[in-house]
Backbone as CSV, one residue per row, in Angstrom:
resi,resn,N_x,N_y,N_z,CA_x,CA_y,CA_z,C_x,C_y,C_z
1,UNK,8.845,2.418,11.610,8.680,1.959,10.254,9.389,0.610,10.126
2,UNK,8.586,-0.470,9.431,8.856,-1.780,9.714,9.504,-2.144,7.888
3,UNK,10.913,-2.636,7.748,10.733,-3.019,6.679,10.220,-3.974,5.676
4,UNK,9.304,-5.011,6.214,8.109,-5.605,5.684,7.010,-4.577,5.359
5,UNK,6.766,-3.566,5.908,5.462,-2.398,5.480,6.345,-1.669,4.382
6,UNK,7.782,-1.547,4.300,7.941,-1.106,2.711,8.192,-1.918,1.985
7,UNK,8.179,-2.992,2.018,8.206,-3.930,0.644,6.890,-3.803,0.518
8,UNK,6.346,-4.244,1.183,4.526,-4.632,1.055,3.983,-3.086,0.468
9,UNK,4.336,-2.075,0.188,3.970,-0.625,-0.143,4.453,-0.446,-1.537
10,UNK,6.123,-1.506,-1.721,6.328,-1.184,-3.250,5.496,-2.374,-3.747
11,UNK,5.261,-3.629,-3.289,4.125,-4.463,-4.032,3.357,-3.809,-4.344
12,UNK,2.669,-2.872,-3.554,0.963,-2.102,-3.883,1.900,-1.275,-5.112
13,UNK,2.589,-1.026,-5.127,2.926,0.075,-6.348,2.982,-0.594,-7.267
14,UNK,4.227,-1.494,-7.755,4.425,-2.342,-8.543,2.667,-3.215,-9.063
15,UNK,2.054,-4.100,-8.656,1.207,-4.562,-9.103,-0.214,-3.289,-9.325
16,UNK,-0.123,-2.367,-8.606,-1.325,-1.338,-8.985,-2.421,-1.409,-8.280
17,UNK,-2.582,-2.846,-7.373,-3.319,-2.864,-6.902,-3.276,-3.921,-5.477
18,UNK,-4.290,-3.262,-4.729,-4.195,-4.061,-3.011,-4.237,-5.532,-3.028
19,UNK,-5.102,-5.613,-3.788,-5.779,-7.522,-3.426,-4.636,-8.111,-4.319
20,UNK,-4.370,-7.399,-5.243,-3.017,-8.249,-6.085,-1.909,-8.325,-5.432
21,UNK,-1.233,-7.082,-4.596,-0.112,-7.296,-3.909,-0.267,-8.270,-2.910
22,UNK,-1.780,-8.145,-1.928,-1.931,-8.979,-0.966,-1.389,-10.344,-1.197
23,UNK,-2.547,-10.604,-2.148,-2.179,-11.790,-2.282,-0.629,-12.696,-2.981
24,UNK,0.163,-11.530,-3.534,1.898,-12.070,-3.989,2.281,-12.243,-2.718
25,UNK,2.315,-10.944,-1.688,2.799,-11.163,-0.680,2.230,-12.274,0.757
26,UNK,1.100,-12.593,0.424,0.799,-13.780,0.803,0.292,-13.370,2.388
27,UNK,-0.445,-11.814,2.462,-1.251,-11.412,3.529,-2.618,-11.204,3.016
28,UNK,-3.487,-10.967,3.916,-4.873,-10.768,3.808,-5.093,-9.171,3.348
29,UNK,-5.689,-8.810,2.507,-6.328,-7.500,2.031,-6.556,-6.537,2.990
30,UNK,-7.491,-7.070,3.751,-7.324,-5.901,4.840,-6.147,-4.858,5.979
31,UNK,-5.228,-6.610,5.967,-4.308,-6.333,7.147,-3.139,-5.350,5.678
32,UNK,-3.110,-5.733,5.013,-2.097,-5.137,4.053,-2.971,-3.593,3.520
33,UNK,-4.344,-2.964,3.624,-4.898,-1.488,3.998,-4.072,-0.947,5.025
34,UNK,-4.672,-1.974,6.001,-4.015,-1.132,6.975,-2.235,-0.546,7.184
35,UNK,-1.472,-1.586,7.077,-0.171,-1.653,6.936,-0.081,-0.072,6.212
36,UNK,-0.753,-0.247,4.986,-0.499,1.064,3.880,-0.973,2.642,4.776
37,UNK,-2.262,2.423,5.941,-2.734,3.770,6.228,-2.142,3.914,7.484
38,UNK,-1.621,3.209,8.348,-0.264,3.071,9.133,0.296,3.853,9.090
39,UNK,1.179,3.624,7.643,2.556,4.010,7.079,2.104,5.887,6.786
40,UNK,0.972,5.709,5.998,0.765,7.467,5.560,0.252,8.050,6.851
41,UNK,0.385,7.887,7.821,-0.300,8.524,8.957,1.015,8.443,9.771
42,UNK,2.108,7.360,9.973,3.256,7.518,10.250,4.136,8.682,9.904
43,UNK,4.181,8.766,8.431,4.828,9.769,7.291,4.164,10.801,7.452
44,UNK,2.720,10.784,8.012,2.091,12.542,7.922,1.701,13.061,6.574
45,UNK,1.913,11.722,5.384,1.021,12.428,4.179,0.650,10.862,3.366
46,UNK,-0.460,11.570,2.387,-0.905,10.583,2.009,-0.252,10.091,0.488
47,UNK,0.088,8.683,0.484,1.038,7.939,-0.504,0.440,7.448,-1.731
48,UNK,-1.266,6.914,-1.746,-1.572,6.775,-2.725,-2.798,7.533,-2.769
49,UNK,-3.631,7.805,-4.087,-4.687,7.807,-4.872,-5.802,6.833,-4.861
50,UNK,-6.564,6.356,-4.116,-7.463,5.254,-4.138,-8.509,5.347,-5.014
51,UNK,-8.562,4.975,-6.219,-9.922,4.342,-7.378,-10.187,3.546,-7.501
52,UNK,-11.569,3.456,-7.885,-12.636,1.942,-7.653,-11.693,0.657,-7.814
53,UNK,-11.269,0.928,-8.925,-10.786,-0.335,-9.456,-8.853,-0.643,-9.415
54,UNK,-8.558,0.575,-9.145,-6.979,0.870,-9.520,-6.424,1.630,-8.656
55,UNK,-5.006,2.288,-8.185,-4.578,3.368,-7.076,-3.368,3.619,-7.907
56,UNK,-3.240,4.837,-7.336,-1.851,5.655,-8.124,-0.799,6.031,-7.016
57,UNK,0.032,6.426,-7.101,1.113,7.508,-6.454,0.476,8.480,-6.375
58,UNK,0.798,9.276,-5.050,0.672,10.834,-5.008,2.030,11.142,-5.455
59,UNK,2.549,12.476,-5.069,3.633,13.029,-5.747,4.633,12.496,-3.714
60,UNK,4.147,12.604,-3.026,5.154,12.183,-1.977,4.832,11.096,-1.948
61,UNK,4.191,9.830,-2.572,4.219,8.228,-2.661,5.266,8.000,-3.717
């Protein structure tokens, strides 16, 4: 676990959304997915809620 993949995980929290954190944190959308399905496959559970437009916390995110 890299601590750039948890800042970049509370961005996705804090702003609500991928392409918004991406882009504060000043990575590409995709590479910052991945970073996030990394991390929940690292951890062994899944951290967010993915909707069309928006993502949430699970209860272990």
């Amino acid at each position: 676990m890299d601590l750039k993949v948890l800042k970049a995980f509370l961005t996705v929290c804090k702003t609500g959304n991928i392409t918004k954190a991406a882009e504060e944190i000043y990575l590409s959308q995709p590479a910052l997915s991945r970073q996030i399905q990394d991390l929940e496959e690292e951890l062994g559970c899944k951290l967010l809620n993915r909707h069309t437009r928006s993502l949430s916390l699970t209860e272990s995110g």
